[in-house]
Phi, psi and omega in degrees: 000137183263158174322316191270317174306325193307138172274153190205156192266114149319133188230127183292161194286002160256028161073009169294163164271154173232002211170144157221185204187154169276156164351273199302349157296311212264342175283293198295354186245017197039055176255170205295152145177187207228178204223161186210154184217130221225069161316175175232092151210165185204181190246153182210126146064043177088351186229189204245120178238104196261108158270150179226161183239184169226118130001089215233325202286125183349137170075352190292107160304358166253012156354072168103053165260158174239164204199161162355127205296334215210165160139165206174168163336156163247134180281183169295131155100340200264164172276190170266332133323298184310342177254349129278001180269342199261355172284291155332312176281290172349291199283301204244007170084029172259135171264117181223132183281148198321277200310336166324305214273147144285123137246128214280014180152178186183145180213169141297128170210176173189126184216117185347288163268068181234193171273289181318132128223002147225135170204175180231125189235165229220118161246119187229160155232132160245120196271023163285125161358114149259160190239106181295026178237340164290344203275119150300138185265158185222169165338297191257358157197133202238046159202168167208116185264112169264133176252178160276148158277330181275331169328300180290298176331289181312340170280332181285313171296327169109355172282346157244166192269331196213163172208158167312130170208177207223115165248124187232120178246185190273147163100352202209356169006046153200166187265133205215088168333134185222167193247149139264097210283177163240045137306357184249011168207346202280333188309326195300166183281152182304339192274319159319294201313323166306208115111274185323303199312295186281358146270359178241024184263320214256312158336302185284333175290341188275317166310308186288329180244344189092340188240136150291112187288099193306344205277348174266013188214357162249179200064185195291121187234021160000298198235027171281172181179134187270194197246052109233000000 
């Protein structure tokens, strides 16, 4: 079945299902439907360690951007947990049980010129250990970058020019320091970067305190926007 065949469950403006529809109907008729995104981090030796993939799938305009380790579509029928365990495997080979993920926040949005354009979208972290050399590349991502989080955070923001990062591309099979510019995030539209900004606010607080602070997923997020 191709990507555009995939059935996907339609939502009414109060995140119910209301429907299901293959993709390419639910792209072309804009309805509601929902997306799901799979931070990486964990804590090692006093500091917070952030996995990143690079961006690969054919036609992607973000194309060797670096972004969230998993994310996609939520299919017909599945949760948002249910979508992040088969998206982790699907882009990068990780295997992970349900109760392992955070969830850090979910909003409504609906944005003009996206593909997507109206979802209700899904923020998770898994905050388990992973091994860049376990990882597998795919269609849709063929490097993996591990950072400091707060290091990457500062990138995001625009407070570096560069940052440290342990790099495994395709074509290059070992892990290798690299400077990680911040041309690997400066492209996105603010509304990914909005995204970024509060998930990984909302990361660093539950690694340092245990709790997710809701406050980073409410109020308005209209034009907040994930990367696909």
């Amino acid at each position: 079945m191709s990507d555009d065949e995939e059935i996907l469950d339609v939502l009414d403006d109060a995140g119910n299902v209301s429907g299901q529809k293959p993709r390419c109907l639910v792209h072309r008729d804009h309805d509601r439907h929902g997306l799901v995104f799979v931070w990486s981090a964990w804590k090692l030796d006093g500091r917070s360690v952030m996995l990143l993939q690079r961006r690969a799938r054919s036609g992607d305009p973000f194309a060797a951007h670096a972004d969230a380790l998993a994310g996609g579509h939520i299919t017909a029928g599945e949760t948002a947990l249910d979508a992040a365990q088969r998206e982790l495997m699907e882009e990068v080979g990780a295997t992970a049980d349900a109760e392992q993920f955070v969830m850090l926040g979910s909003s409504h949005m609906d944005r003009p010129t996206r593909r997507c354009r109206r979802i209700v979208q899904y923020l998770l972290l898994y905050p388990i250990p992973l091994d860049l050399m376990k990882l597998e590349f795919s269609a849709e991502v063929d490097g993996f970058y591990e950072v400091d989080l707060k290091d990457f955070a500062a990138l995001v923001l625009g407070k570096r020019a560069s940052i440290a990062a342990r790099a495994r591309l395709a074509g290059r099979d070992d892990v290798h320091d690299i400077e990680l510019p911040r041309s690997a995030v400066s492209d996105y539209p603010d509304a990914i970067l909005d995204t970024f900004r509060r998930s990984l606010a909302s990361i660093i607080g539950w690694l340092e305190d245990g709790q997710v602070d809701p406050a980073h997923f409410s109020g308005d997020s209209s034009t907040t926007s994930g990367s696909q």
